[in-house]
N, CA, C and O atoms as a GROMACS GRO file, in nm:
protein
  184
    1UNK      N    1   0.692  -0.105  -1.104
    1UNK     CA    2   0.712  -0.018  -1.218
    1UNK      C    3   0.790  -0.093  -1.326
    1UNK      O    4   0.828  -0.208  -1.309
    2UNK      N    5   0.814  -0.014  -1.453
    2UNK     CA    6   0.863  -0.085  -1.566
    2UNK      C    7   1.022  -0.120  -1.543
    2UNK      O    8   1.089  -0.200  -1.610
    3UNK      N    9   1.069  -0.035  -1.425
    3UNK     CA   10   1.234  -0.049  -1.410
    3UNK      C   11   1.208  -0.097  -1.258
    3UNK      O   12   1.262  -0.040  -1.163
    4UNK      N   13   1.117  -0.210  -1.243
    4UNK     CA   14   1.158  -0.274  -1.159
    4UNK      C   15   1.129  -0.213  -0.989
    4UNK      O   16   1.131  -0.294  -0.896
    5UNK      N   17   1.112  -0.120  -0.974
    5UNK     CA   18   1.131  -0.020  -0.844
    5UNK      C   19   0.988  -0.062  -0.785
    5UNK      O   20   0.890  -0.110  -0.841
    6UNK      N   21   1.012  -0.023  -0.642
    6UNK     CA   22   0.846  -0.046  -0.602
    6UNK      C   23   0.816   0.022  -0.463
    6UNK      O   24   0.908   0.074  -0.400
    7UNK      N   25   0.694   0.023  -0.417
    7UNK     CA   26   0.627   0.147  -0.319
    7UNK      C   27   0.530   0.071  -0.251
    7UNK      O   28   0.456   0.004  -0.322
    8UNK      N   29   0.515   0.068  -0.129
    8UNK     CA   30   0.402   0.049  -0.076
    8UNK      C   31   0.342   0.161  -0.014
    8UNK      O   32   0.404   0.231   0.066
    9UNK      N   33   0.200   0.183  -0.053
    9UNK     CA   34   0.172   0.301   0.038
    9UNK      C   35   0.055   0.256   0.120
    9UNK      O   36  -0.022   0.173   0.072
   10UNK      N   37   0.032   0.311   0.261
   10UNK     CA   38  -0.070   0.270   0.343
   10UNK      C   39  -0.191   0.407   0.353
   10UNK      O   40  -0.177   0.523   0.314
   11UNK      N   41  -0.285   0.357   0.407
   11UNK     CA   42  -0.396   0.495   0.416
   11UNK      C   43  -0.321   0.634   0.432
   11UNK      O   44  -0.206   0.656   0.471
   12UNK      N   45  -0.449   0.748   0.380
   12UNK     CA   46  -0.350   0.833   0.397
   12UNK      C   47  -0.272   0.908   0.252
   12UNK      O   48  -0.299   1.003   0.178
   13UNK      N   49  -0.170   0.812   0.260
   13UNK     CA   50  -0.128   0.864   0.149
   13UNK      C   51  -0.098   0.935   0.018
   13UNK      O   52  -0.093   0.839  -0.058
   14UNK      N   53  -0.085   0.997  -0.024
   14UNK     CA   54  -0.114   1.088  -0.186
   14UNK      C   55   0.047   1.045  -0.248
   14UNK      O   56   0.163   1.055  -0.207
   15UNK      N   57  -0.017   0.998  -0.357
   15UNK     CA   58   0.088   0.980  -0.499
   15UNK      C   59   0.068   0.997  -0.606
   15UNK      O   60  -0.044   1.002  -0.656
   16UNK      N   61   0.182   1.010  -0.670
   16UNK     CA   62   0.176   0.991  -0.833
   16UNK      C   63   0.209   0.858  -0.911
   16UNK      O   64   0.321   0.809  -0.919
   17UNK      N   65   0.095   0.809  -0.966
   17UNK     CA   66   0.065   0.684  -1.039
   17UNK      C   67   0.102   0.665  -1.176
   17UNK      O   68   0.024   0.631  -1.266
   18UNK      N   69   0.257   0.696  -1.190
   18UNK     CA   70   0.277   0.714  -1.389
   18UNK      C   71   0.233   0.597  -1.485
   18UNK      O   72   0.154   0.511  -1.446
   19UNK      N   73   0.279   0.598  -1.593
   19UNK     CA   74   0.265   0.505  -1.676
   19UNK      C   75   0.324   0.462  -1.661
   19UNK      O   76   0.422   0.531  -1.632
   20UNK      N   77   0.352   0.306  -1.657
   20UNK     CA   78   0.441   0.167  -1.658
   20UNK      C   79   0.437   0.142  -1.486
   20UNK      O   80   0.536   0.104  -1.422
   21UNK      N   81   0.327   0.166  -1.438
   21UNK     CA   82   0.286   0.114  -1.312
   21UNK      C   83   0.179  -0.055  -1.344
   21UNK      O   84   0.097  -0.081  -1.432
   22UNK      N   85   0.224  -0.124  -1.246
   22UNK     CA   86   0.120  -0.204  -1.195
   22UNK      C   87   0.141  -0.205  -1.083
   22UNK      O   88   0.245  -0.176  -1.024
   23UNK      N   89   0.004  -0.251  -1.027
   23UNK     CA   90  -0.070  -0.239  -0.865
   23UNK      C   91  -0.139  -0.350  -0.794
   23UNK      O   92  -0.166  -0.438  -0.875
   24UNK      N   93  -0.175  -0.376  -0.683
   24UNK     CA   94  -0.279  -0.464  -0.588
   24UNK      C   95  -0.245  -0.437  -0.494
   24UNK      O   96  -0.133  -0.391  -0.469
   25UNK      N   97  -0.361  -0.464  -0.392
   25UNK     CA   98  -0.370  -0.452  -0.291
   25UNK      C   99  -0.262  -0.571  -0.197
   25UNK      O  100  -0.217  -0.675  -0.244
   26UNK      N  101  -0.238  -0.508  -0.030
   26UNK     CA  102  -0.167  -0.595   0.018
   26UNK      C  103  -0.262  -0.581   0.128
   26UNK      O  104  -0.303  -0.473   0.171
   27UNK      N  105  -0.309  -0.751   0.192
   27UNK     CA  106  -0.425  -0.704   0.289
   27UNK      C  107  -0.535  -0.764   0.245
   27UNK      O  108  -0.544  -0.815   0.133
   28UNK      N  109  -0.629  -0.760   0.336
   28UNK     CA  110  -0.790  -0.761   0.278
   28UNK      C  111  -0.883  -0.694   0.321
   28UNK      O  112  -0.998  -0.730   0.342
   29UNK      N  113  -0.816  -0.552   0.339
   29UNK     CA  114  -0.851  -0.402   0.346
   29UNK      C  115  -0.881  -0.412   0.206
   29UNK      O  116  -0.811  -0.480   0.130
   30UNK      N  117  -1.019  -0.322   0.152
   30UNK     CA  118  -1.030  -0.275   0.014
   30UNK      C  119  -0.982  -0.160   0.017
   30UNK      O  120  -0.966  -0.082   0.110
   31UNK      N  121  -0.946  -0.149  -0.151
   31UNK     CA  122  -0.874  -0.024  -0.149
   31UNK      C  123  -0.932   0.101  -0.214
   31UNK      O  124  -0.989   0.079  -0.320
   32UNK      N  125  -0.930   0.225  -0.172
   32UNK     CA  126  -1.034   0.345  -0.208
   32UNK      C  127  -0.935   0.481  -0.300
   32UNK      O  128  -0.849   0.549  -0.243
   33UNK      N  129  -0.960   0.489  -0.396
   33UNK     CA  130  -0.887   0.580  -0.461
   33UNK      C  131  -0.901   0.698  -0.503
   33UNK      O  132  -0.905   0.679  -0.624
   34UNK      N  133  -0.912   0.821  -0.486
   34UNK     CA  134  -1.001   0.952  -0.509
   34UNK      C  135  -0.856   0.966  -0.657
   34UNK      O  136  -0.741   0.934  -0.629
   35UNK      N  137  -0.883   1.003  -0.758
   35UNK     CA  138  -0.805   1.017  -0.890
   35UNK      C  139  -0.843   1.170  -0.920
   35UNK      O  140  -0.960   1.191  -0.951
   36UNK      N  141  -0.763   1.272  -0.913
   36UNK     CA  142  -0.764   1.432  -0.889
   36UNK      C  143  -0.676   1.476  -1.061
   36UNK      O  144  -0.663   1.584  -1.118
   37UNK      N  145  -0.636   1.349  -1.097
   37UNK     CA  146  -0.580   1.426  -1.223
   37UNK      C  147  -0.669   1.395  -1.350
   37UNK      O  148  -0.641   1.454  -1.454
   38UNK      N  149  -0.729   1.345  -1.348
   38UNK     CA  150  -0.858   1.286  -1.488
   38UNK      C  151  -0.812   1.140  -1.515
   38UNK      O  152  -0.723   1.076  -1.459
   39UNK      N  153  -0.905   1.099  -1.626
   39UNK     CA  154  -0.832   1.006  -1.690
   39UNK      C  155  -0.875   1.062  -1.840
   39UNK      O  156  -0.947   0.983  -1.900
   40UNK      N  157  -0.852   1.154  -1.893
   40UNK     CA  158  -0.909   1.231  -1.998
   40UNK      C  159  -0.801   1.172  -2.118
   40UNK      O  160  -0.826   1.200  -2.236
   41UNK      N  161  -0.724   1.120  -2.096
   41UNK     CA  162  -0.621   1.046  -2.206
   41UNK      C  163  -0.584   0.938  -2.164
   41UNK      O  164  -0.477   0.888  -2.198
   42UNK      N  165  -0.699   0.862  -2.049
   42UNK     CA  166  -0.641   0.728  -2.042
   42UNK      C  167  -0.729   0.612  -2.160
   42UNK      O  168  -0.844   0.602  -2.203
   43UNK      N  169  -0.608   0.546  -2.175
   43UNK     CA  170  -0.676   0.416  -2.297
   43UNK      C  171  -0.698   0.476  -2.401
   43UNK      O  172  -0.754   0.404  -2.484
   44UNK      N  173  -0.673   0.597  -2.440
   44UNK     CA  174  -0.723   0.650  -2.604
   44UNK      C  175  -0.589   0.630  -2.669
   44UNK      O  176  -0.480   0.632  -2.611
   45UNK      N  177  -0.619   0.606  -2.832
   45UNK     CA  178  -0.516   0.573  -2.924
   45UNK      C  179  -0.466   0.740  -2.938
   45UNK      O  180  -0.528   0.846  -2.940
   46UNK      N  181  -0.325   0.704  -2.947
   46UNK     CA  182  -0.240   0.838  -3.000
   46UNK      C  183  -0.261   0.919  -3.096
   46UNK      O  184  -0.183   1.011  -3.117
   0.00000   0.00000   0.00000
């Protein structure tokens, strides 16, 4: 995250992915993501 903090999550799991996240995989398990909140305002200008 932008302040540094960090999470690993394994299968399973449910989270919240805010803004000022970056991500990758750990493993060479691929990784599968079901996204339940949209991306209806992701990447659009303000």
């Amino acid at each position: 995250m932008d302040n540094g903090s960090e999470k690993e999550l394994v299968p399973g799991d449910a989270f919240y992915m805010p803004t000022g996240h970056n991500a990758w995989v750990v493993g060479d398990e691929p990784c599968v993501l079901i996204d339940i909140t949209g991306f209806g305002k992701y990447a659009k200008h303000s």
